[in-house]
PDB file of N, CA, C and O in Angstrom, chain B, residues numbered from 101:
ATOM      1  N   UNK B 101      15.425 -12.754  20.631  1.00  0.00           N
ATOM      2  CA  UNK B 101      14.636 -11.549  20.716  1.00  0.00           C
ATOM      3  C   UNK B 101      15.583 -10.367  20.880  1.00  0.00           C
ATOM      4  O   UNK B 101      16.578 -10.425  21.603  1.00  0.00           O
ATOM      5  N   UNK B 102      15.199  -9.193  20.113  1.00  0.00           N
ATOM      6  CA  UNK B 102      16.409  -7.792  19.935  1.00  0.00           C
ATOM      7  C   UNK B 102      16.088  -7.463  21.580  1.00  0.00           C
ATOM      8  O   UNK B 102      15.110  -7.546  22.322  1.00  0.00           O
ATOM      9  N   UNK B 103      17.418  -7.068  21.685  1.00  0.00           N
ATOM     10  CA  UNK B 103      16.704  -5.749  23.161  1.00  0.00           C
ATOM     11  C   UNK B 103      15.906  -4.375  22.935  1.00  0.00           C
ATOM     12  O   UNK B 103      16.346  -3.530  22.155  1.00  0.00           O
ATOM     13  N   UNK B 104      14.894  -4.216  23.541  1.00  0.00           N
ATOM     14  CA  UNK B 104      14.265  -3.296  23.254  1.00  0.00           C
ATOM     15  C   UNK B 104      14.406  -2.102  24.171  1.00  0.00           C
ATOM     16  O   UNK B 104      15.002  -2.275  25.234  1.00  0.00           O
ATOM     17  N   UNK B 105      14.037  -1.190  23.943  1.00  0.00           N
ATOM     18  CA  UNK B 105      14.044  -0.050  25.336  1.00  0.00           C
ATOM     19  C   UNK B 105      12.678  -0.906  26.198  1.00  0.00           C
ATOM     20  O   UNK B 105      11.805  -1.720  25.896  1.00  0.00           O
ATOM     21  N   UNK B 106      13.239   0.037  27.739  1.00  0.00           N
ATOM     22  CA  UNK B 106      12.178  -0.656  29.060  1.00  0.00           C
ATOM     23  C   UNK B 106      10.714  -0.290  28.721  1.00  0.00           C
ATOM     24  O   UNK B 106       9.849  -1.165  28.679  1.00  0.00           O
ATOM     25  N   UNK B 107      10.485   0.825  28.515  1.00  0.00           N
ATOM     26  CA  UNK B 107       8.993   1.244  27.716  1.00  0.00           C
ATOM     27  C   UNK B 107       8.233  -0.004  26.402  1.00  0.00           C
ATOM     28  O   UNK B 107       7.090   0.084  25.952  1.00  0.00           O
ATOM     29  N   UNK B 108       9.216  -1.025  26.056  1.00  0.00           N
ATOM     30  CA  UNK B 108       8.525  -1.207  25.360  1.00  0.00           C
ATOM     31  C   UNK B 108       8.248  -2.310  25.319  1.00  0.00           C
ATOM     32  O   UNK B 108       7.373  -2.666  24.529  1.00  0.00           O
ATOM     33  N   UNK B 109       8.989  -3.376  26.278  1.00  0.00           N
ATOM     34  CA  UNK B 109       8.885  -4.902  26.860  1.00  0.00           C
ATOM     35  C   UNK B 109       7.717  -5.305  26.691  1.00  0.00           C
ATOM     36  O   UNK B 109       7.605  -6.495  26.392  1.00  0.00           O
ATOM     37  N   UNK B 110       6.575  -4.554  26.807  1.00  0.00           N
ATOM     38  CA  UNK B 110       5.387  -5.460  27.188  1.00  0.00           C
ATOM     39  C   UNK B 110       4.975  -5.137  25.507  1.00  0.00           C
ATOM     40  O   UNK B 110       4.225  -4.211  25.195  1.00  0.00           O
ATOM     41  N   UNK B 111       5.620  -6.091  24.493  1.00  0.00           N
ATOM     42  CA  UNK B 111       4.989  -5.927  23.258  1.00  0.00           C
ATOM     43  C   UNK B 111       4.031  -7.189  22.889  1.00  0.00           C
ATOM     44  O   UNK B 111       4.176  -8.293  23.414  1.00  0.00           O
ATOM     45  N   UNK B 112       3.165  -6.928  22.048  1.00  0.00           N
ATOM     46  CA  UNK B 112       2.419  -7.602  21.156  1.00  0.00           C
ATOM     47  C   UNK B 112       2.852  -8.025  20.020  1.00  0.00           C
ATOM     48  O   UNK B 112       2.913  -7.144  19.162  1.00  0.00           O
ATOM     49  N   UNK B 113       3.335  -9.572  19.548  1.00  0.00           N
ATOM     50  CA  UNK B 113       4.092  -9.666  18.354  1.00  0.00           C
ATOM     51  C   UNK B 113       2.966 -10.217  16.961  1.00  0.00           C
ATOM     52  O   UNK B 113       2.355 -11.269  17.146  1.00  0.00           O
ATOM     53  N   UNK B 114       2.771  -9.504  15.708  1.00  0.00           N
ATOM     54  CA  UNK B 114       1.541 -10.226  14.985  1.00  0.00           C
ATOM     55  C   UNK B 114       1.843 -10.703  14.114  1.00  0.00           C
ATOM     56  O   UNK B 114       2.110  -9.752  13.379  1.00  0.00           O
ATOM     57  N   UNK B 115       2.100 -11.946  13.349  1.00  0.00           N
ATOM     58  CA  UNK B 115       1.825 -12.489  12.032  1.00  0.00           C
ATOM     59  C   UNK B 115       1.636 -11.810  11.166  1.00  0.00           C
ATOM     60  O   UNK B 115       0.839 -11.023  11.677  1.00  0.00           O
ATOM     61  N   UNK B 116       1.808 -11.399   9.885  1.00  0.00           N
ATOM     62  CA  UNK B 116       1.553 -10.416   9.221  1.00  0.00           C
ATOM     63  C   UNK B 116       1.557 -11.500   7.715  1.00  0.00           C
ATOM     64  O   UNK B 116       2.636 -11.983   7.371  1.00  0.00           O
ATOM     65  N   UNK B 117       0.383 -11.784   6.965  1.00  0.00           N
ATOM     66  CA  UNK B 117       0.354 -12.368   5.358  1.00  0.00           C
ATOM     67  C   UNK B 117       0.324 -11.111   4.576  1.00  0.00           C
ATOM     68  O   UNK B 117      -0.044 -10.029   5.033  1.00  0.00           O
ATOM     69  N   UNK B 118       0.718 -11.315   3.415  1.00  0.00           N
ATOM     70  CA  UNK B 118       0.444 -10.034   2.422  1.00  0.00           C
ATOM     71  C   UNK B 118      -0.373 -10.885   1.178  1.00  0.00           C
ATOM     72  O   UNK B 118      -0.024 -11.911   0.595  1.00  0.00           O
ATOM     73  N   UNK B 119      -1.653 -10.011   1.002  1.00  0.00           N
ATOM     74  CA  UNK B 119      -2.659 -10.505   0.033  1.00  0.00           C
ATOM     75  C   UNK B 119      -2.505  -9.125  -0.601  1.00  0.00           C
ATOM     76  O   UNK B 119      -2.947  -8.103  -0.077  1.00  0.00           O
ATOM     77  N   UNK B 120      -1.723  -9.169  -1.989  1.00  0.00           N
ATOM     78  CA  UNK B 120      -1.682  -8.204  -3.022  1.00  0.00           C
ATOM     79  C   UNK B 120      -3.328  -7.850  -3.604  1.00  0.00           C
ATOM     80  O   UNK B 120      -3.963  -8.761  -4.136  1.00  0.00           O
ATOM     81  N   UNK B 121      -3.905  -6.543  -3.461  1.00  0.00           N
ATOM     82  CA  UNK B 121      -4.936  -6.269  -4.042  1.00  0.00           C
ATOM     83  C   UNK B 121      -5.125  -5.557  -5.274  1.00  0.00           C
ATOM     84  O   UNK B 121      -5.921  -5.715  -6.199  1.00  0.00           O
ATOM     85  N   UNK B 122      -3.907  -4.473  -4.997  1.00  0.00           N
ATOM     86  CA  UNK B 122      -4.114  -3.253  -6.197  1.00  0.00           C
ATOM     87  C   UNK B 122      -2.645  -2.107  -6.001  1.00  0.00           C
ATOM     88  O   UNK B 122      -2.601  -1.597  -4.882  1.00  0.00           O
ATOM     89  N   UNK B 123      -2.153  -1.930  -6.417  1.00  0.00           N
ATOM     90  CA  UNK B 123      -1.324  -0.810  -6.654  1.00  0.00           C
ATOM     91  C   UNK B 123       0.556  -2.134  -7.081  1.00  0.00           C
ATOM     92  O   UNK B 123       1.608  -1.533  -7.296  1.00  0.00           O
ATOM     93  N   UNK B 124       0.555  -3.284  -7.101  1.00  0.00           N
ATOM     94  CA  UNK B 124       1.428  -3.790  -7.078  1.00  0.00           C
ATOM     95  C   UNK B 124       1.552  -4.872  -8.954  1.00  0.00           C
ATOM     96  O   UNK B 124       0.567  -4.966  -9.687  1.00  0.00           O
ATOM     97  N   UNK B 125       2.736  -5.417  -9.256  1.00  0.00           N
ATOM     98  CA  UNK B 125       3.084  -6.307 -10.251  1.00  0.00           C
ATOM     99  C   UNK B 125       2.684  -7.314 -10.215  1.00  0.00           C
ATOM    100  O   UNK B 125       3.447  -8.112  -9.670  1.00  0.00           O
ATOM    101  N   UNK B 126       1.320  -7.904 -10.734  1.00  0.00           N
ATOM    102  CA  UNK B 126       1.035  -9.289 -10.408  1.00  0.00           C
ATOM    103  C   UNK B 126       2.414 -10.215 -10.952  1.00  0.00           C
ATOM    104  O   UNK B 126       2.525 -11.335 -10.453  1.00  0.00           O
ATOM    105  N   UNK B 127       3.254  -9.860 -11.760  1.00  0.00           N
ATOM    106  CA  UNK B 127       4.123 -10.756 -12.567  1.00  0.00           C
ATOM    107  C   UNK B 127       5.567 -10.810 -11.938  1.00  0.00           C
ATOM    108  O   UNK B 127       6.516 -11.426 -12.423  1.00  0.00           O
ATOM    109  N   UNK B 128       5.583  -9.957 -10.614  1.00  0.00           N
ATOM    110  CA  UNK B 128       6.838  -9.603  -9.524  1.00  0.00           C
ATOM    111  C   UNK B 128       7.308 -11.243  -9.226  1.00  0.00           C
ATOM    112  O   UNK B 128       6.499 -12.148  -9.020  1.00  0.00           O
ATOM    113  N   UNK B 129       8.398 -11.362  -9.246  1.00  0.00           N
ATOM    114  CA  UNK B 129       8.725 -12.741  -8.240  1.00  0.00           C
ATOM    115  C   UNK B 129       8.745 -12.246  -7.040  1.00  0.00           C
ATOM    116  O   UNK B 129       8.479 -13.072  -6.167  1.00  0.00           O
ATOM    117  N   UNK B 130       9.021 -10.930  -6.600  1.00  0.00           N
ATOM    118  CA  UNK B 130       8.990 -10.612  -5.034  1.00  0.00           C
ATOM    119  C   UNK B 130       7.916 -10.764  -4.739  1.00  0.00           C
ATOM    120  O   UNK B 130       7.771 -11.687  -3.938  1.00  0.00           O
ATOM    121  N   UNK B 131       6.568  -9.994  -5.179  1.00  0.00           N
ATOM    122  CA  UNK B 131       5.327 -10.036  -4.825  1.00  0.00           C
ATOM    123  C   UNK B 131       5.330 -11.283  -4.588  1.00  0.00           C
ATOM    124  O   UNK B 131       5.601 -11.558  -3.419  1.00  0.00           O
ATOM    125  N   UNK B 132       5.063 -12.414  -5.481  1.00  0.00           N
ATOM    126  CA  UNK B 132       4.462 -14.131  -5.410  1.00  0.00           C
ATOM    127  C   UNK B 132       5.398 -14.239  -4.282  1.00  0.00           C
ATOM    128  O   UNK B 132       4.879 -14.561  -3.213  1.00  0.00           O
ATOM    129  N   UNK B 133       6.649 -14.042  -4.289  1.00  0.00           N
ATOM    130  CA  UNK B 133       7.317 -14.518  -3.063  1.00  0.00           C
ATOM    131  C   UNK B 133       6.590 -14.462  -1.632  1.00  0.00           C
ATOM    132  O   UNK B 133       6.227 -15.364  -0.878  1.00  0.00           O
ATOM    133  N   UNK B 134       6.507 -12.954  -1.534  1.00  0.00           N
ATOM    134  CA  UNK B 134       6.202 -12.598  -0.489  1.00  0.00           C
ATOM    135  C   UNK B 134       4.555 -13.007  -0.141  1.00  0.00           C
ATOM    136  O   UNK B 134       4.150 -13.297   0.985  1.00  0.00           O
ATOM    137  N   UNK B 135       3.882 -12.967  -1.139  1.00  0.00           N
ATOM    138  CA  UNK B 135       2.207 -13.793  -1.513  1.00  0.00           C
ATOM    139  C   UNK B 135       2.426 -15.054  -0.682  1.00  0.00           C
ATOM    140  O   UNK B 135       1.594 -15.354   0.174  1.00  0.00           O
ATOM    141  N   UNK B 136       3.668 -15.916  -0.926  1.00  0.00           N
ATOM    142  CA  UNK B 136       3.701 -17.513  -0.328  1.00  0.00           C
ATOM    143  C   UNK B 136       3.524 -17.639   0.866  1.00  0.00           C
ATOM    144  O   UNK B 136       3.580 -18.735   1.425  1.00  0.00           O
ATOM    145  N   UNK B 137       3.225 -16.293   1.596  1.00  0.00           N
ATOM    146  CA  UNK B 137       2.902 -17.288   3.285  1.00  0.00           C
ATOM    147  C   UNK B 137       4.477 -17.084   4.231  1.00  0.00           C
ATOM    148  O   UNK B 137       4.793 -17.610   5.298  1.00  0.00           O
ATOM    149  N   UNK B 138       5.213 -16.168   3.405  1.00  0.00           N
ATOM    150  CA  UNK B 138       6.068 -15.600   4.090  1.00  0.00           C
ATOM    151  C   UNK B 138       6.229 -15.311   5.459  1.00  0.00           C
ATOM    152  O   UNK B 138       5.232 -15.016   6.118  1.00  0.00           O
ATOM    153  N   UNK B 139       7.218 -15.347   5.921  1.00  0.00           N
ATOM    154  CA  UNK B 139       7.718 -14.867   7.652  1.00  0.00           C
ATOM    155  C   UNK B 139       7.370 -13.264   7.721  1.00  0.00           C
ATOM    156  O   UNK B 139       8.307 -12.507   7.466  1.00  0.00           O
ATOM    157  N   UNK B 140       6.244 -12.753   8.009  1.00  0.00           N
ATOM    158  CA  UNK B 140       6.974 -10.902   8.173  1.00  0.00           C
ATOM    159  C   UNK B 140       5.776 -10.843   9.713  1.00  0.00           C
ATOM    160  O   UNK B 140       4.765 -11.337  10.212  1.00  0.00           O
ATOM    161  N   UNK B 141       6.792  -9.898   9.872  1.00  0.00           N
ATOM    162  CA  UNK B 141       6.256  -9.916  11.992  1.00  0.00           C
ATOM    163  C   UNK B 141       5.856  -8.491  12.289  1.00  0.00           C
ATOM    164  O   UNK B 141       6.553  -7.505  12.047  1.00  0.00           O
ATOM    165  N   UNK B 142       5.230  -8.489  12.577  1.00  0.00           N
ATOM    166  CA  UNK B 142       4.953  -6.788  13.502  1.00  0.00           C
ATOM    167  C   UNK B 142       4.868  -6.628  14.908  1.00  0.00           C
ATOM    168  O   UNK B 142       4.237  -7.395  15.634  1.00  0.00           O
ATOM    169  N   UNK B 143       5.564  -5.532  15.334  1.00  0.00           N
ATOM    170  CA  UNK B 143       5.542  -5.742  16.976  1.00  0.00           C
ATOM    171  C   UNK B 143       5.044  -4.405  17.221  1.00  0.00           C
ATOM    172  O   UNK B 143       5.330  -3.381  16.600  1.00  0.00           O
ATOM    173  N   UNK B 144       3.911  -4.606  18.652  1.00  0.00           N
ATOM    174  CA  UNK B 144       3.238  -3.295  18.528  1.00  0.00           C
ATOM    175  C   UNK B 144       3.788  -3.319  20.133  1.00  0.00           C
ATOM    176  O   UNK B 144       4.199  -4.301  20.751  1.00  0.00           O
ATOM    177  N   UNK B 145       3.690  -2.233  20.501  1.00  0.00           N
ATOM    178  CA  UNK B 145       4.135  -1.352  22.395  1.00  0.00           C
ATOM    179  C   UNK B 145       3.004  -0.540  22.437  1.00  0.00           C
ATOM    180  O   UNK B 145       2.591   0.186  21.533  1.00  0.00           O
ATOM    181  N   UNK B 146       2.405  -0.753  23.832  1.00  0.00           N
ATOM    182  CA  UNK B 146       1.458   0.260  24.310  1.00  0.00           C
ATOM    183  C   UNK B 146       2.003   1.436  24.385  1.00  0.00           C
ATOM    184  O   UNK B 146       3.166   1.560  24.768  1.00  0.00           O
ATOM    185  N   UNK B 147       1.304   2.395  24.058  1.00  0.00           N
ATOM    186  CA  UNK B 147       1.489   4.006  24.270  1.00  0.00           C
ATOM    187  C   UNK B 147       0.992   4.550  25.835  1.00  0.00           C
ATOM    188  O   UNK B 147      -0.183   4.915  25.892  1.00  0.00           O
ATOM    189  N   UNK B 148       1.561   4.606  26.729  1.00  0.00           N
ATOM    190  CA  UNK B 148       1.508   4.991  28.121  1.00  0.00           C
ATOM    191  C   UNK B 148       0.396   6.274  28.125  1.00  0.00           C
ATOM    192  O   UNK B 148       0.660   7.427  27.783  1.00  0.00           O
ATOM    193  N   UNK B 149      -0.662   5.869  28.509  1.00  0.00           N
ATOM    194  CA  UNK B 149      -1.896   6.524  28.905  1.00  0.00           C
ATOM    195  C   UNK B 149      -2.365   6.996  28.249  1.00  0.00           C
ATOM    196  O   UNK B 149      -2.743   8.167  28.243  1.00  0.00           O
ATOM    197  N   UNK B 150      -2.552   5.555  26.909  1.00  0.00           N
ATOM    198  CA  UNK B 150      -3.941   5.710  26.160  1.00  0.00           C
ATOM    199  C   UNK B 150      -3.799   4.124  25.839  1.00  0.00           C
ATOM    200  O   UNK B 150      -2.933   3.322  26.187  1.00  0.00           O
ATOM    201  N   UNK B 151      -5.106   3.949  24.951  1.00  0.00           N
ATOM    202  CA  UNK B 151      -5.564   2.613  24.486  1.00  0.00           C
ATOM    203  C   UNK B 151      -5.005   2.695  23.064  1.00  0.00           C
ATOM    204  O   UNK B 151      -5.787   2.512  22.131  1.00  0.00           O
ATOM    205  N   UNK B 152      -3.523   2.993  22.787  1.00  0.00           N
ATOM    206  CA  UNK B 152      -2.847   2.754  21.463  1.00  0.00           C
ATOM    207  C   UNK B 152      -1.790   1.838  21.520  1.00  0.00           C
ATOM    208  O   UNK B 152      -1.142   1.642  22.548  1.00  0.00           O
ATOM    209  N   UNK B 153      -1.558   1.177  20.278  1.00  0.00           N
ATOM    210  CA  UNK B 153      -0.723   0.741  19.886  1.00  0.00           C
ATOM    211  C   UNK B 153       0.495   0.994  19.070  1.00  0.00           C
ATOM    212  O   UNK B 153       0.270   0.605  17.924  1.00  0.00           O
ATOM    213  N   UNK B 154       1.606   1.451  19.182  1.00  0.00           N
ATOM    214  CA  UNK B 154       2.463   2.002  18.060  1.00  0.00           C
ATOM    215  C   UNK B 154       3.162   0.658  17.455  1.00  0.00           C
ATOM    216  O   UNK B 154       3.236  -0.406  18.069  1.00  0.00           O
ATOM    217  N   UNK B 155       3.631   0.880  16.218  1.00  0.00           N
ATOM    218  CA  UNK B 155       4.902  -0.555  15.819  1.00  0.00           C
ATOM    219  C   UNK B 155       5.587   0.049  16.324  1.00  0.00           C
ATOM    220  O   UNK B 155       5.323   1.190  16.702  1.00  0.00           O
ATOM    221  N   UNK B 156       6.864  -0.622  16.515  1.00  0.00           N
ATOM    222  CA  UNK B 156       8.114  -0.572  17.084  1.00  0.00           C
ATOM    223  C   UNK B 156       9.068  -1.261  16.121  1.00  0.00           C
ATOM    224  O   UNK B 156      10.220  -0.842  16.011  1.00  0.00           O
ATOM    225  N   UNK B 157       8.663  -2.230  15.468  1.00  0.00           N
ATOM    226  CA  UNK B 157       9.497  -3.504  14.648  1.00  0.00           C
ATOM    227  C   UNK B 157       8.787  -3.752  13.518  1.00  0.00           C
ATOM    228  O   UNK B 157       7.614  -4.115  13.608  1.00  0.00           O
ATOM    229  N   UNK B 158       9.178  -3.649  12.749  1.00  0.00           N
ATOM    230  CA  UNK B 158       8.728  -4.751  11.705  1.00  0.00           C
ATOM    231  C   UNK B 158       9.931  -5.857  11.114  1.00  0.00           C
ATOM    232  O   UNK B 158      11.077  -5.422  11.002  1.00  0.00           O
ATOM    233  N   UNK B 159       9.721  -6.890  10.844  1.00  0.00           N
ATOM    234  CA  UNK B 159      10.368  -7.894  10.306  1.00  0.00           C
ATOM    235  C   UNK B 159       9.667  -8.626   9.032  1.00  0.00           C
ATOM    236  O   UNK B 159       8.472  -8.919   9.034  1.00  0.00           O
ATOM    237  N   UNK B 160      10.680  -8.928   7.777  1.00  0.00           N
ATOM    238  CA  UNK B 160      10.097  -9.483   6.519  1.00  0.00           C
ATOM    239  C   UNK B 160      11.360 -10.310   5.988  1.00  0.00           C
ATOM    240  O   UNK B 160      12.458  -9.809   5.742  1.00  0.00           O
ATOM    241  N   UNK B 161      10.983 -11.821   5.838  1.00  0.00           N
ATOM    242  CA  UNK B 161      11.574 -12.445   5.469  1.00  0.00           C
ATOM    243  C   UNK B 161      11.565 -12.034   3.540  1.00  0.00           C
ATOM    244  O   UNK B 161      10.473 -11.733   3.057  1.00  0.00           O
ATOM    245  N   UNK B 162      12.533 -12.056   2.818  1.00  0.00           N
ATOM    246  CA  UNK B 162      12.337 -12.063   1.703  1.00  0.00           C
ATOM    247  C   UNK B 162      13.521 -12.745   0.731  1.00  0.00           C
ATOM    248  O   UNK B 162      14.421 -13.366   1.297  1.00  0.00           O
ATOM    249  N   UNK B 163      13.523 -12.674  -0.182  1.00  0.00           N
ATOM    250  CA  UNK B 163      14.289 -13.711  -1.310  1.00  0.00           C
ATOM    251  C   UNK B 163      15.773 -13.344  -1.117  1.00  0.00           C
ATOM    252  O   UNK B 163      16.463 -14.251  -1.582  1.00  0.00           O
ATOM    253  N   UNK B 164      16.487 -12.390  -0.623  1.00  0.00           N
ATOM    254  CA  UNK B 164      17.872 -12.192  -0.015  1.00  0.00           C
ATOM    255  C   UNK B 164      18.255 -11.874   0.932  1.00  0.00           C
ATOM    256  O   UNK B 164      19.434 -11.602   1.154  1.00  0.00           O
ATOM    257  N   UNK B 165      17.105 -11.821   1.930  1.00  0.00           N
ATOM    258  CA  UNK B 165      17.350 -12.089   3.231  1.00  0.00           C
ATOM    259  C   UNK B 165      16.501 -11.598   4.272  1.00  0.00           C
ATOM    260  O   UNK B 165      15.458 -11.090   3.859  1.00  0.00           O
ATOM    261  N   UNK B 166      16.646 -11.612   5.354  1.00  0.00           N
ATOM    262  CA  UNK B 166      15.727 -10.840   6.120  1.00  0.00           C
ATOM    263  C   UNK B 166      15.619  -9.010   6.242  1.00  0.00           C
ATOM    264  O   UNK B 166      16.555  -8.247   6.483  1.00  0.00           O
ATOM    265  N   UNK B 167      14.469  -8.726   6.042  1.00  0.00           N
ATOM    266  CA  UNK B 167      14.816  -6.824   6.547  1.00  0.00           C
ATOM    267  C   UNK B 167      14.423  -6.732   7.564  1.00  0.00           C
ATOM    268  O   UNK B 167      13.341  -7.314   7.645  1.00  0.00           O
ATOM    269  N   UNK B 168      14.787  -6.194   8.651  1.00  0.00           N
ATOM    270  CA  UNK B 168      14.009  -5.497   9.964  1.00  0.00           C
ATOM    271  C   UNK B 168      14.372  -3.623  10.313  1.00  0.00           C
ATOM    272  O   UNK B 168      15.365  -2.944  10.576  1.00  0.00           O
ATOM    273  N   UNK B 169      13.423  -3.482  10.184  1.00  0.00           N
ATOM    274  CA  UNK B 169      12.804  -1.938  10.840  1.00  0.00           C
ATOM    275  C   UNK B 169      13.105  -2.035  11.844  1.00  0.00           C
ATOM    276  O   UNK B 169      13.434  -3.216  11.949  1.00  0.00           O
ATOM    277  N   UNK B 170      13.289  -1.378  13.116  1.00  0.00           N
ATOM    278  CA  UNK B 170      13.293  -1.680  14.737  1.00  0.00           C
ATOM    279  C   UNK B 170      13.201   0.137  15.057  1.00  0.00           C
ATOM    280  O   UNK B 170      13.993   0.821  14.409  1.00  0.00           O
ATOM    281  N   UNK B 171      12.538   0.642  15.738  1.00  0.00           N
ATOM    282  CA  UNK B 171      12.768   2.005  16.485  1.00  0.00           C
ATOM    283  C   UNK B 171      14.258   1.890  17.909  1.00  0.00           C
ATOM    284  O   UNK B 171      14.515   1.118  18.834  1.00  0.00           O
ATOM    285  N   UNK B 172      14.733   2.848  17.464  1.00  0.00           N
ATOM    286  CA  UNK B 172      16.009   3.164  18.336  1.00  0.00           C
ATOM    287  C   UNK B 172      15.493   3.328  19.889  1.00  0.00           C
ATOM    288  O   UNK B 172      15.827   2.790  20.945  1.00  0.00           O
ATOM    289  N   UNK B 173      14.543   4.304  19.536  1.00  0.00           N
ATOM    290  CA  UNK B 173      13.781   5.137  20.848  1.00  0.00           C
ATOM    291  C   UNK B 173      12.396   4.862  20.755  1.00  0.00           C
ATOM    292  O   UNK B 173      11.912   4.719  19.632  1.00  0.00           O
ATOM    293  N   UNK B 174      11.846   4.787  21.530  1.00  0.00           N
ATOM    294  CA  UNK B 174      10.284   5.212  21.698  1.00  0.00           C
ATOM    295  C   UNK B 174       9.515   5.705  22.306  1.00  0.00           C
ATOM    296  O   UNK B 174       8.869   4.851  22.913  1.00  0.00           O
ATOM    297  N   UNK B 175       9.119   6.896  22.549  1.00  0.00           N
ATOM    298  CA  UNK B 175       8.961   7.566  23.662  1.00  0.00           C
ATOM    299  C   UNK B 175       7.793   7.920  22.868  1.00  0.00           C
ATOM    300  O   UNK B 175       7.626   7.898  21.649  1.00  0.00           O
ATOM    301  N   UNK B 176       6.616   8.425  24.326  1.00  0.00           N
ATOM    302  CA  UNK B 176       5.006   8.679  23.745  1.00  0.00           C
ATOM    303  C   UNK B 176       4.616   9.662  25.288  1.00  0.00           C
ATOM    304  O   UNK B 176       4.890   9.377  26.454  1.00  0.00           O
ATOM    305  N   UNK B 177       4.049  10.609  24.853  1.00  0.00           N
ATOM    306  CA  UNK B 177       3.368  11.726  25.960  1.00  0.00           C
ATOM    307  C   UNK B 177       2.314  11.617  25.527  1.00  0.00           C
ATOM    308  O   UNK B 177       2.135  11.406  24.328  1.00  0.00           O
ATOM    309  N   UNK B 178       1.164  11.751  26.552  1.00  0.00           N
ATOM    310  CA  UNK B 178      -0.170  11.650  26.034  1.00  0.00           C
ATOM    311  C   UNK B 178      -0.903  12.924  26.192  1.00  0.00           C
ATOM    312  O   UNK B 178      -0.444  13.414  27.223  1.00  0.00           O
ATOM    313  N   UNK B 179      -1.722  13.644  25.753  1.00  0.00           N
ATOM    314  CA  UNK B 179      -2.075  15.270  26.209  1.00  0.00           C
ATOM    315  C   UNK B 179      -3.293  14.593  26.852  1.00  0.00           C
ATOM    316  O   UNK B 179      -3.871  13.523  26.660  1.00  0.00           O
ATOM    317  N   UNK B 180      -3.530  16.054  28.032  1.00  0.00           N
ATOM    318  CA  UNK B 180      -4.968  15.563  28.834  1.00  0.00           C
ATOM    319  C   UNK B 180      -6.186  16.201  27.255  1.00  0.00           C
ATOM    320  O   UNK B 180      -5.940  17.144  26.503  1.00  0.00           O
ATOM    321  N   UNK B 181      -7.241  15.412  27.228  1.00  0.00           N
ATOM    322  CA  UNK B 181      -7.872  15.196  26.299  1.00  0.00           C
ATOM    323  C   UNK B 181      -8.729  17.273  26.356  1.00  0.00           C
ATOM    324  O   UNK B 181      -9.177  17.761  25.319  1.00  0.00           O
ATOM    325  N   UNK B 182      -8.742  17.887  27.399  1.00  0.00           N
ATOM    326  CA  UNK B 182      -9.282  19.441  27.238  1.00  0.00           C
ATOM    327  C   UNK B 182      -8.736  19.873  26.387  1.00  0.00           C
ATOM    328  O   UNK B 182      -9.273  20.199  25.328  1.00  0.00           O
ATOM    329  N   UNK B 183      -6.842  20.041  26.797  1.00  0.00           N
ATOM    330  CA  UNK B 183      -5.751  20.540  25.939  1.00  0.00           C
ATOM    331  C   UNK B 183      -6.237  20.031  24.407  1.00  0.00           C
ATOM    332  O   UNK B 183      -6.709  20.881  23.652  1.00  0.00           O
ATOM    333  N   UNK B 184      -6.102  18.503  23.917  1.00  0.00           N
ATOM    334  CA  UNK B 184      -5.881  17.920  22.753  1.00  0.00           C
ATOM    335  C   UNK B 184      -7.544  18.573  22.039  1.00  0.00           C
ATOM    336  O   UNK B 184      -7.794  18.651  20.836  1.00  0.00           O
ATOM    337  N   UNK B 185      -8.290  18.888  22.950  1.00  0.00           N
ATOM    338  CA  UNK B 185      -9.794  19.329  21.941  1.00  0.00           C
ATOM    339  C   UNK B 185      -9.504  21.010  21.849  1.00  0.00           C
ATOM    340  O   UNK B 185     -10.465  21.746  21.633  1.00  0.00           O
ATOM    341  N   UNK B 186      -8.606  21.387  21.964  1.00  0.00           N
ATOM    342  CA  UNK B 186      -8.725  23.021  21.802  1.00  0.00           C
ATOM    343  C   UNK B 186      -7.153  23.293  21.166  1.00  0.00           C
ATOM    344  O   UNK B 186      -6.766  24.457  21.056  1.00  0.00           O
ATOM    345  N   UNK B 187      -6.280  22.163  20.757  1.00  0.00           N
ATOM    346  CA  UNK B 187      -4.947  22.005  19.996  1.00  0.00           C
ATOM    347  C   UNK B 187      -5.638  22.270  18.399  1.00  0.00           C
ATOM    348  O   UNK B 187      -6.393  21.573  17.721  1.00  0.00           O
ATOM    349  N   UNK B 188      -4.808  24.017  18.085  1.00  0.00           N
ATOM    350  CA  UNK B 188      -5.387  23.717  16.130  1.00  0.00           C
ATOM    351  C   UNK B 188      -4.876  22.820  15.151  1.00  0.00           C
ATOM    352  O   UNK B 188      -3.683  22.684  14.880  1.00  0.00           O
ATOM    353  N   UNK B 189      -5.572  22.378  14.773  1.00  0.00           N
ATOM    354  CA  UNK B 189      -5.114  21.262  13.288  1.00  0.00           C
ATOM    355  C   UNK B 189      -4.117  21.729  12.678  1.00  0.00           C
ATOM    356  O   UNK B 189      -3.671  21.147  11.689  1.00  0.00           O
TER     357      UNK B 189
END
């Protein structure tokens, strides 16, 4: 397991299949590859004072090797919800 920052220890790790629907090469060997039931992982960290989840990681096994994403930092402020309803778009 990578070391993570202390904020983010208490992660959730998910299974992740990829079922190609639309925008991809049905005739890809990566696609079918990755179609087979492949290794790819997602790791989610609570966001400190709210009911969110951010990724932090992703991991994908693929035909030359593994890729992983990982966040360096992760840091999350939450606004009190008055502020966030009167913040302009």
């Amino acid at each position: 397991m990578p070391k993570l920052p202390s904020a983010a220890r208490a992660t959730l790790v998910c299974a992740v299949t990829l079922q190609p629907i639309a925008g991809h090469r049905p005739a890809s060997s990566t696609v079918k590859f990755l179609a087979g039931g492949r290794d790819i992982e997602l790791w989610l960290a609570p966001v400190a004072g709210t009911r969110l989840l951010a990724p932090i990681r992703v991991q994908v096994a693929n035909m030359l090797g593994n890729i992983v994403v990982q966040a360096v930092e992760f840091q999350a402020t939450a606004q009190s919800p008055a502020r966030a309803a009167i913040t302009p778009q």
